[in-house]
GUBA-147838 format. One record per residue (C-alpha): x, y, z; residue in three letters. Coordinates in steps of 0.02 Angstrom, whole numbers, plus 50000, padded with zeros to 5 digits. Each point is the difference from the previous one (the first is absolute). Layout:
// residues N
XYZALA...
//
This chain:
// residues 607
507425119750859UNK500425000849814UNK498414994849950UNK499055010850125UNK500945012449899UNK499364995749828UNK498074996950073UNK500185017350081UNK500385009949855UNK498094999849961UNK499725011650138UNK500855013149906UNK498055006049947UNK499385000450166UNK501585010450057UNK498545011250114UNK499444985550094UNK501724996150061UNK500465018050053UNK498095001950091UNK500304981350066UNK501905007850086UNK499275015450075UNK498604990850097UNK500984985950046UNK501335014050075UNK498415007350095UNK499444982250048UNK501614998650065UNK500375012350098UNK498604998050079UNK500024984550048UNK501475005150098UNK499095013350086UNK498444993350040UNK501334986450123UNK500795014250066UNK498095008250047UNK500104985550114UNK501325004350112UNK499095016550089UNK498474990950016UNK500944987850113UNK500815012850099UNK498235009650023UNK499434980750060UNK501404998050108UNK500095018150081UNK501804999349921UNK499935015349873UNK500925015350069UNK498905019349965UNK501145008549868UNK499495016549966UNK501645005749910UNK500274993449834UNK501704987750001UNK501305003049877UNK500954984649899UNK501825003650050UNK500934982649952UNK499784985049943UNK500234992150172UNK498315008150067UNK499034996349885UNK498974985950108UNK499785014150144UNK499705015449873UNK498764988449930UNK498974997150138UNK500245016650087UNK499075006549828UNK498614987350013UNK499675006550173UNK500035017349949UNK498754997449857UNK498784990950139UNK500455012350150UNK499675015449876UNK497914993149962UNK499674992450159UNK500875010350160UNK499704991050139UNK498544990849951UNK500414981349985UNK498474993449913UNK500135013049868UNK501834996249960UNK499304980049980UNK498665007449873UNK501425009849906UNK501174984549993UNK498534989649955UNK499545010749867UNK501765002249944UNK500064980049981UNK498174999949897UNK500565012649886UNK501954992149971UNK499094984549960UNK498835006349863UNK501215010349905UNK501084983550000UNK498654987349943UNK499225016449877UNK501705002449919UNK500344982050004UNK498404997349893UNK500465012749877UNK501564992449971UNK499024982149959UNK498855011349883UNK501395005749914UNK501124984449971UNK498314988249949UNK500075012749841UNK501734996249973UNK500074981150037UNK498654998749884UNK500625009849860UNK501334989449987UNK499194983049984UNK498815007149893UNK501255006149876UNK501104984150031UNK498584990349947UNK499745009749868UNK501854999849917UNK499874980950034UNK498454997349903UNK500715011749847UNK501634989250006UNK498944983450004UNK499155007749853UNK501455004849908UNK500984986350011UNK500404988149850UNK498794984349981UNK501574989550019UNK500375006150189UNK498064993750033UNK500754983049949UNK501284998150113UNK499205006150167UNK498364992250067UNK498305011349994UNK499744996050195UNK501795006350040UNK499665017249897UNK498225000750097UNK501044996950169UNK501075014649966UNK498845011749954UNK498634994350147UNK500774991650129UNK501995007450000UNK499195017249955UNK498934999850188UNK501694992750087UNK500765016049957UNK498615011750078UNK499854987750137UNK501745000250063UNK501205010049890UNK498965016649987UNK499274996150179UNK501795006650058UNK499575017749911UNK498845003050164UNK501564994350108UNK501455008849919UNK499705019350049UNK498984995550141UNK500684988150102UNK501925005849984UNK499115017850044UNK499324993750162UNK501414989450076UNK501085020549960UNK498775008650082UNK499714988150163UNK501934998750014UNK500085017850007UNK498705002950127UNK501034983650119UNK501645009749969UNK498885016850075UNK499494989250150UNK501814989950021UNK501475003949888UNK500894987150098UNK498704987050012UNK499765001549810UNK501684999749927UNK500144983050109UNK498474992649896UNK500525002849828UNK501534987350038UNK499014987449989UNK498825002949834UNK501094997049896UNK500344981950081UNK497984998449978UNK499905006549823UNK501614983749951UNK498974989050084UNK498555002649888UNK500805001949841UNK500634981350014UNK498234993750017UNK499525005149836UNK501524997049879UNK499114986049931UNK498115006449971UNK500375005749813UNK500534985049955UNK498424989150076UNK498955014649956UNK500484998349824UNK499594978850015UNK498375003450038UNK499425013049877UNK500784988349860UNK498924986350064UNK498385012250006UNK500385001749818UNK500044981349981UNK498504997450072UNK499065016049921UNK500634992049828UNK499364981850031UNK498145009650041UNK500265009449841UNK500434982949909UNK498624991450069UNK498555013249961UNK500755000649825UNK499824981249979UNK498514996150104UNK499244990849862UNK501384989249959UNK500264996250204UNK498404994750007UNK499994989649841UNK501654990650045UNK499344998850178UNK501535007250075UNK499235010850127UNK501114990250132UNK501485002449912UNK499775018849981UNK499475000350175UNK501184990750064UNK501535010849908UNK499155016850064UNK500164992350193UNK501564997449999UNK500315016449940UNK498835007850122UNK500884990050152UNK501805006149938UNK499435017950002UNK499014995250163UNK501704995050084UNK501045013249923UNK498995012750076UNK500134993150155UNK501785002249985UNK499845018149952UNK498775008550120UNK500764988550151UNK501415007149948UNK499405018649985UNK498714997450171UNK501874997850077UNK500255019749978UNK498815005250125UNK500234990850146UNK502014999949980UNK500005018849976UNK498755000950151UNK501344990750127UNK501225008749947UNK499085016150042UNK499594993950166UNK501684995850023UNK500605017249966UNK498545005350134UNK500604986750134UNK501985009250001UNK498975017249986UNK498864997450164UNK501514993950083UNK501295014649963UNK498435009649982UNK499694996250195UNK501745002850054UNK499825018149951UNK498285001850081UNK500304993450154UNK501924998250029UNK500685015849895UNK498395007850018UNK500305010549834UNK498344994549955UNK498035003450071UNK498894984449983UNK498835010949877UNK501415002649890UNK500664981649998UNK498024993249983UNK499995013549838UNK501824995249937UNK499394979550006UNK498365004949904UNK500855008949884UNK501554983749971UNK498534988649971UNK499225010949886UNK501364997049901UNK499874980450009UNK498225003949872UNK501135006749863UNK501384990650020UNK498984983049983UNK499245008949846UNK501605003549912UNK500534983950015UNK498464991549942UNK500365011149860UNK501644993849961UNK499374981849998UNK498595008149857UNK501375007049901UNK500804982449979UNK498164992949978UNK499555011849893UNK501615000949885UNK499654983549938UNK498265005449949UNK500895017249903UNK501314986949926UNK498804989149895UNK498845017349976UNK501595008049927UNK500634984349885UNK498285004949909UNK500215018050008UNK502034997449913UNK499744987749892UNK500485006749840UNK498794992749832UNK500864993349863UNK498685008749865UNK500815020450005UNK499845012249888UNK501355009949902UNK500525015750068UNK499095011849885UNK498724986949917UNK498995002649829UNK497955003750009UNK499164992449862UNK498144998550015UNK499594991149816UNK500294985949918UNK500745002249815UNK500774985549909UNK500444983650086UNK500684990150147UNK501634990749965UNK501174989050110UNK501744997649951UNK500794987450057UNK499274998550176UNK500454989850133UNK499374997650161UNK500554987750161UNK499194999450184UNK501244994650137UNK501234992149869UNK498664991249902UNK499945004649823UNK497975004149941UNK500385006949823UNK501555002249890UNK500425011549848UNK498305003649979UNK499555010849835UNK498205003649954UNK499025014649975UNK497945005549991UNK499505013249886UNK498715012350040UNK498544994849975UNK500424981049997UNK499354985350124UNK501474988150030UNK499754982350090UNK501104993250113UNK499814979150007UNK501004985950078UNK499944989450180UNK500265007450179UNK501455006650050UNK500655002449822UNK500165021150019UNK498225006149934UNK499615009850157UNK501665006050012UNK500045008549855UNK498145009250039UNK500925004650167UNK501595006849919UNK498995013649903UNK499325008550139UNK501564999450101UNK499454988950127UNK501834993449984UNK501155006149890UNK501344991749883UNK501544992250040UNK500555002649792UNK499455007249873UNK498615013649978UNK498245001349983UNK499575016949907UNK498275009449957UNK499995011849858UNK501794997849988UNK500255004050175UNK500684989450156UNK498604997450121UNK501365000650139UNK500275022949933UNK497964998950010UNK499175007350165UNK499214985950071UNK498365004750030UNK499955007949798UNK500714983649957UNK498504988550115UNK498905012849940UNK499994993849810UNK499794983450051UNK498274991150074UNK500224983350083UNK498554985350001UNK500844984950098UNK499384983250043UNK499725003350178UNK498565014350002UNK500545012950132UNK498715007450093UNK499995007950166UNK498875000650128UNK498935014349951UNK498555005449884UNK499814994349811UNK500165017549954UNK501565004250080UNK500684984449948UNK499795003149813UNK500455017650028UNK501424996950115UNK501195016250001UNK499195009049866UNK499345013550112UNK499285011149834UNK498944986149914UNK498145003150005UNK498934987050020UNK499255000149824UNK501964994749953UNK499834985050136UNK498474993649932UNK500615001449832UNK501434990050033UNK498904985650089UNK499004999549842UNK501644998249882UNK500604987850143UNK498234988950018UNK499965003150167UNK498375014650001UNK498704986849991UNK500544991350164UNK500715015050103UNK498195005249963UNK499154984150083UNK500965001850168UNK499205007250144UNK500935019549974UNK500314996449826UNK501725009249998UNK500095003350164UNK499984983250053UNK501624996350103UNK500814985949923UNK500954989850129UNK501654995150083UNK500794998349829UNK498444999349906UNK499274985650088UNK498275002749973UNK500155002449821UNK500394983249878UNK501804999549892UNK498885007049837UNK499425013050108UNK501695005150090UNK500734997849818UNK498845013749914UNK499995010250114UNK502115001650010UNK499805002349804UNK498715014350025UNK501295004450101UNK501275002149850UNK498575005949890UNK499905013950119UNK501815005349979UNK500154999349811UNK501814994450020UNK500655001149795UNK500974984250058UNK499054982350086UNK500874984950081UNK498644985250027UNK500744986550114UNK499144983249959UNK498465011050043UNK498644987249927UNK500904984050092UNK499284997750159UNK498175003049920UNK498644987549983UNK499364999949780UNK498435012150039UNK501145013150114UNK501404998049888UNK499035003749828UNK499425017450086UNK501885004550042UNK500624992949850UNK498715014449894UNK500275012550130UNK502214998349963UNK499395001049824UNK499245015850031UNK501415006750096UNK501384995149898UNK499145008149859UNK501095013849920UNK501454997250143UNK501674993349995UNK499724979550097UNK501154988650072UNK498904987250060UNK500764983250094UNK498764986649954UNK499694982850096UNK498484995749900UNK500875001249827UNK498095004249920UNK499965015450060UNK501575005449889UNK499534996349844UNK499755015749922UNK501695006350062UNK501015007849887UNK501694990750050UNK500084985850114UNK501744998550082UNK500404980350095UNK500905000850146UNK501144988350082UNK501145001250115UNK500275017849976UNK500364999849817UNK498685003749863UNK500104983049901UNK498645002749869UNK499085014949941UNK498445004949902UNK498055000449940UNK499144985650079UNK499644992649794UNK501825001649991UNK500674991250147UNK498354986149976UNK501114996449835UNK501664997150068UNK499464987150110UNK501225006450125UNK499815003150204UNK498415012449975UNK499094986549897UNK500524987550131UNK499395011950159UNK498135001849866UNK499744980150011UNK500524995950167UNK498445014650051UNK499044992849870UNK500214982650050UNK499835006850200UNK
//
């Protein structure tokens, strides 16, 4: 239950729903009991059993209750219908019609009420899972797989509603029902009653040993849904390269044998949970088997019994089989679906490694310069850069050159705070980015990377993005500074041409201008250009190339070059390798030392 705790403290909104959801449920309840008891005079008026009362009886002891009972039934049918049998059937019969609808009517409303409730939740579950996803370090993205994230937010997400909020309808309801039918059984029998509820509690042990194990197999086969969801999300990632490598039977191959351990895991677990019903369903028949025969005794041996009333009393004991099978089909849900609220939760507490200060500083401009002191950085005990010092004046475009895997991207990532330092600081105007708010501090900065990120949606709202207050005169503007006007213009709805599943029916130039009319648009003071020119064919990458020109102009660059070219004009080239700055300065400069950056310059120009 602890984490049927923690899922329902998002109900606290919908507090109404729950209080509505009680007081029908109480209605449906009681009821329910009734509209059993109804039956009982319409047997005696069948069987030419029921006695004319025309004196109201009084309740004296708890003893009488079974003959008090039924001597006020007969007195509510002897005091409409005399003598006149056929009219007391038509007042019993309309009793019955009338129990039944208020039951099923308040029953309904109770539904009506919890479906507002159930549904609150998950939607504001979903909701605080998504921000969390969102707000989560890039780092945490690294370790997990995108399919198992998807799982929990899709497939562990509809476990919950399915079977751990399904036992919202059960919880007032059900418990409600089983009260009120016992009640009206000890009215008919006290005796007869108090010998019954000996042996629930034998039925309820029973059960509860059937399903010790389901959380455990239940969580097996939602960690193997995640497997499987993750090798679809690898393969429609790498289609291309599947297909290239021809290693579609591999692929499908790996995703079968997932599919045929979740297929036998599941198995497991609803064979398992199918056991509920039927078990709890003997057991209940058991209980009636010992009832009709010390039932019987006291109808025909004691005789402190009428046939109507025992017929009635065994209606009203299996009535209570419905709920009882339902509350323990919801106990086997609460196991299934505490696995589900376990990995939904390990989301939801996961704590991010990026914070903020307690009382952080705004800053909204960009003054002087960017400096790293003595920064180092390591990923799962593997050192990327050490004692870095550096730092980019405003206005100045610095290059960062050297091979893969030598710290270039880490350093664009460090800026941002997509990770943060392990030593040392990285300051802006003077000022730690780790006192900065972190959306004043992402705000100074625009990003370009290699890989164009696009979503599936129009040009426009792709180059416009968040910026809810740009007009569209800014937009086009930017895809002018950004080359990308003239060919937004030749597509079928120009701008609002949708754009793909990650851009797909636009070319790398094309996703490429368009992400820098995307940081045109946003007039960061600050630009980071990840090897934004390197994936580019010579045509595509000469119209990127003068539309970075154009955007670097009068901002502060640090630009991570693959095609060393493009860097030229920088105004301090700094060569990386592993993780320390080995040689710095103006391309003429470093040409003349004859040192690593003139040796990275001839191994392109002989390439």
């Amino acid at each position: 239950m602890e984490y049927f705790k923690k899922i329902f403290k998002y109900a606290k909104p919908f507090k109404k729903y729950i209080y509505l959801n009680i007081f029908f449920n109480i209605l449906y309840a009681l009821f329910s009991a009734l509209s059993f008891l109804s039956l009982m005079p319409m047997l005696e008026v069948l069987f030419g059993e029921n006695n004319k009362t025309y004196s109201k009886p009084e309740f004296d002891g708890i003893y009488s209750f079974g003959n008090n009972l039924e001597g006020w039934l007969n007195y509510q049918v002897s005091s409409y219908a005399g003598e006149d049998p056929q009219k007391a059937l038509i007042f019993v019969i309309l009793s019955i019609i009338i129990l039944f609808f208020l039951k099923n009517f308040f029953n309904y409303l109770a539904m009506y009420f919890i479906t507002f409730l159930r549904n609150g939740i998950l939607t504001n579950l979903r909701e605080d899972v998504y921000k969390k996803i969102v707000s989560m370090p890039i780092s945490f993205f690294t370790e997990k797989k995108k399919g198992d994230v998807i799982s929990r937010i899709t497939a562990d997400v509809l476990e919950i509603q399915h079977s751990f909020l399904s036992i919202l309808e059960l919880i007032v309801r059900e418990p409600l029902t089983i009260f009120f039918t016992i009640t009206a059984m000890f009215l008919i029998s006290f005796k007869l009653t108090a010998f019954v509820l000996i042996f629930i509690p034998l039925s309820g042990f029973v059960i509860s040993l059937i399903g010790r194990s389901l959380k455990a197999t239940s969580t097996l086969v939602q960690n193997e849904q995640a497997e499987f969801l993750s090798i679809t999300e690898e393969t429609l990632h790498g289609l291309k390269i599947i297909k290239g490598f021809i290693s579609e039977l591999f692929f499908i191959e790996k995703f079968k044998n997932s599919n045929n351990k979740f297929y036998n895991l599941s198995n497991r677990l609803i064979n398992r949970q199918n056991l509920a019903s039927p078990v709890s369903e003997f057991l209940g028949i058991s209980v009636i088997g010992v009832l009709l025969w010390y039932g019987g005794n006291l109808v025909l041996i004691d005789q402190n019994l009428n046939p109507a009333a025992f017929i009635t009393y065994m209606g009203l004991a299996y009535g209570v089989l419905t709920p009882a099978k339902a509350i323990s089909k919801a106990s086997y849900s609460i196991k299934k679906g505490n696995a589900a609220a376990e990995r939904v939760l390990e989301i939801l507490d996961s704590k991010s490694t990026i914070n903020e200060i307690l009382n952080p500083i705004s800053k909204t401009s960009f003054e002087s310069e960017i400096k790293f002191n003595n920064v180092s950085f390591k990923y799962e005990n593997i050192n990327i850069l050490n004692n870095l010092s550096f730092e980019i004046k405003k206005g100045q475009t610095i290059a960062l050159v050297g091979q893969s895997g030598s710290g270039k991207s880490t350093i664009a990532n460090l800026i941002p705070r997509f990770y943060d330092v392990n030593e040392g600081e990285i300051l802006i105007d003077g000022i730690n980015i780790k006192k900065l708010f972190k959306k004043d501090l992402r705000g100074l900065i625009g990003l370009v990377s290699q890989e164009s990120i696009l979503f599936n949606d129009t040009v426009l709202n792709n180059i416009n993005l968040s910026n809810e207050e740009s007009d569209f005169k800014k937009i086009k503007e930017s895809a002018m500074i950004a080359n990308a006007h003239d060919f937004i213009e030749k597509l079928e709805q120009k701008y609002d041409s949708n754009t793909g599943d990650g851009g797909s029916k636009l070319s790398g130039g094309q996703k490429q201008r368009i992400s820098i009319a995307r940081a045109v648009l946003r007039n960061p003071p600050i630009m980071i250009l990840d090897e934004a020119t390197s994936s580019l064919d010579s045509e595509s990458e000469k119209l990127v190339q003068e539309a970075l020109e154009k955007l670097m102009k009068n901002r502060t660059s640090l630009v991570i070059a693959h095609r060393l070219s493009t860097i030229q004009k920088a105004d301090m080239i700094l060569v990386v390798r592993d993780g320390e700055i080995i040689e710095k300065g103006q391309h003429k400069d470093l040409l003349l030392k004859d040192g690593a950056y003139s040796k990275l310059i001839k191994l392109q120009s002989f390439s």
